[in-house]
C-alpha positions in Angstrom: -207.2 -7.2 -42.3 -209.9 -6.7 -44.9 -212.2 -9.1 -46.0 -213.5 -9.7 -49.5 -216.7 -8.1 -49.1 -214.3 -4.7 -48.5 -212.9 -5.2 -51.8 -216.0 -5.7 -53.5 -216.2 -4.1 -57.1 -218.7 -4.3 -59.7 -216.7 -3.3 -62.6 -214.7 -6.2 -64.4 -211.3 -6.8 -63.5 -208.5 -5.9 -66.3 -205.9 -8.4 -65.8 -202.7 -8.5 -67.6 -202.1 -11.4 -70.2 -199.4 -12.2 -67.8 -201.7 -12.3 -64.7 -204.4 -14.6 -66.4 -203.0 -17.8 -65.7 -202.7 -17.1 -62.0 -205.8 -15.8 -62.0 -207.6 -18.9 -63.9 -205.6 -20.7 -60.9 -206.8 -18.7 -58.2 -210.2 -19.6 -59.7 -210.0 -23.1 -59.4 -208.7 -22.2 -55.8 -212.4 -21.1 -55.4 -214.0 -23.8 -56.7 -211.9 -26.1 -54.1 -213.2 -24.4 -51.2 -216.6 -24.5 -52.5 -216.2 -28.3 -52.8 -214.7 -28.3 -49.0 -218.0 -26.3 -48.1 -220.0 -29.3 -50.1 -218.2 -31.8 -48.2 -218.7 -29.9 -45.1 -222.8 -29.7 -46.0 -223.0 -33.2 -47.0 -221.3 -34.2 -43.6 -219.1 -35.8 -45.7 -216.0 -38.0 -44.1 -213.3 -35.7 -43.3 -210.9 -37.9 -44.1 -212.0 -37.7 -47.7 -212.1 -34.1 -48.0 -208.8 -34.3 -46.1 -207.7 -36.8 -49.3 -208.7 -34.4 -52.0 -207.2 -31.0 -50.0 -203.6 -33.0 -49.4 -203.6 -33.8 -53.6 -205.1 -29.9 -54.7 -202.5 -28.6 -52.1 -199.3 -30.6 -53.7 -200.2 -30.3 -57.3 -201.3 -26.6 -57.3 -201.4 -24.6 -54.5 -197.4 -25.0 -53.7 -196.4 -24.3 -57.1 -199.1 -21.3 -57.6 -197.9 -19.9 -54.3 -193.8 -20.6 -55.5 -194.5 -18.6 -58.9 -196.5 -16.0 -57.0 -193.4 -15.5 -54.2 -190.6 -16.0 -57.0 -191.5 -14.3 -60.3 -194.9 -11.6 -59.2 -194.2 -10.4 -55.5 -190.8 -9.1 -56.0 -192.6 -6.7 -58.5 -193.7 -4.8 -55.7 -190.7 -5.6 -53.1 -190.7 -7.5 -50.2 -190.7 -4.5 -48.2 -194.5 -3.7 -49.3 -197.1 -4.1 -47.0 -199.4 -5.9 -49.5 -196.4 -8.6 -50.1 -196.2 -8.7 -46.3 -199.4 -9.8 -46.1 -199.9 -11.9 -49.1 -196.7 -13.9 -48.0 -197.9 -14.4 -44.5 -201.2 -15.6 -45.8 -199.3 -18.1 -48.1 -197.8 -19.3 -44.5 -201.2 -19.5 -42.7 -202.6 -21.5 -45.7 -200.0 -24.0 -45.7 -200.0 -24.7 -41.9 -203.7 -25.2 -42.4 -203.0 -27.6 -45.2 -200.3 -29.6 -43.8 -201.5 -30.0 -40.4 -202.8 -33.6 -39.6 -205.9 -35.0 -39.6 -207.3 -34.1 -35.9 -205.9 -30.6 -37.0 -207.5 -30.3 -40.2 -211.0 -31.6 -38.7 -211.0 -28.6 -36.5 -209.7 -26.0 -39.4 -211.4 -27.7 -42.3 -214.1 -24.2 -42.3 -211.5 -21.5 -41.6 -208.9 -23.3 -44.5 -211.5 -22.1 -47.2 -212.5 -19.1 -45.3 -208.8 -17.9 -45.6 -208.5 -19.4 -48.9 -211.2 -17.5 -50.4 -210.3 -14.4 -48.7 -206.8 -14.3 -49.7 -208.1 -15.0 -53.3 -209.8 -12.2 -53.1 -207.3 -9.4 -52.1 -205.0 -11.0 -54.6 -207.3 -10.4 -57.7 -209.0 -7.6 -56.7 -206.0 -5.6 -55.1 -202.8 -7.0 -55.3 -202.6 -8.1 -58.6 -204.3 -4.5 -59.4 -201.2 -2.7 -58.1 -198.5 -5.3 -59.5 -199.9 -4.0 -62.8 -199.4 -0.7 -62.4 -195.7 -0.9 -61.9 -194.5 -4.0 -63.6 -192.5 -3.3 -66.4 -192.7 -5.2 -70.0 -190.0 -7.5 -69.1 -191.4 -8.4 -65.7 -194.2 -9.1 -67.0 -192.6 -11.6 -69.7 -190.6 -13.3 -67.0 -193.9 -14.5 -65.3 -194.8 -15.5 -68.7 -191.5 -17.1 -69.3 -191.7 -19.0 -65.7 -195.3 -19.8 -65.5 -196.7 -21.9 -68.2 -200.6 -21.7 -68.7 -201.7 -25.8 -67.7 -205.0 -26.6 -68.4 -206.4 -27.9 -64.6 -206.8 -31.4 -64.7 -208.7 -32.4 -61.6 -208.7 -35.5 -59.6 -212.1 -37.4 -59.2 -210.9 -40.7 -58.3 -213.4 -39.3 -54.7 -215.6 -36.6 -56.2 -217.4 -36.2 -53.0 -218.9 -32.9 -53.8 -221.2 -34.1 -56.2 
């Protein structure tokens, strides 16, 4: 398995008008692993980083992996080896994120660590080759089942700051 310094690039990314709202999600995926890393730094109470990752997982990452596995995979097949992969790390990630709190005090590094890194090949490879083949009205169906939300975060414990 690659990791996201192999898939380093400087030229920008071109992403499809249809791609860019998963792709504004998979930014704020980012930015919750960077607050995970804070809390980790600031030896903040797990619990409370445990708090905020239960509410990021139920309110986006479930229904950004759903749209991803429903509407963009099947672009490619489920036979591809990039869909193989992506959908097994969507399976890691939620093991990770559901397991309980002893679990999660002993994954809390390696659930961003795999978070991040599966961000990464998405944008900068499997999104790359969904483009290539996905047809006009594929690429309207994603638009059609995937409405652009404006992130609204939940500070009620903003323990990164």
């Amino acid at each position: 398995m690659k990791k996201n310094s192999e898939y380093q690039t400087d030229k920008p990314i071109k992403r499809s008008d249809s791609l860019k709202p998963l792709s504004r999600e998979h930014h704020h995926g980012l930015l919750f692993c960077w607050k995970i890393r804070t809390g980790i730094k600031k030896k903040v109470e797990v619990s409370r980083i445990k708090k905020y990752a239960d509410w990021f997982y139920q309110n986006y990452l479930i229904p950004h992996f759903e749209v991803e596995e429903k509407y963009v995979f099947p672009i490619l097949g489920n036979e591809n080896e990039l869909i193989k992969r992506a959908v097994s790390e969507h399976g890691s990630l939620k093991r990770l994120l559901e397991s309980t709190n002893t679990e999660f005090q002993n994954n809390i590094s390696l659930i961003s660590d795999e978070l991040v890194d599966h961000i990464r090949f998405e944008e900068r490879v499997l999104f790359g080759e969904i483009q290539k083949i996905a047809t006009a009205e594929q690429l309207l169906s994603i638009e059609f089942n995937h409405s652009d939300e404006k992130f609204v975060d939940n500070l009620t414990d903003p323990f990164w700051q």
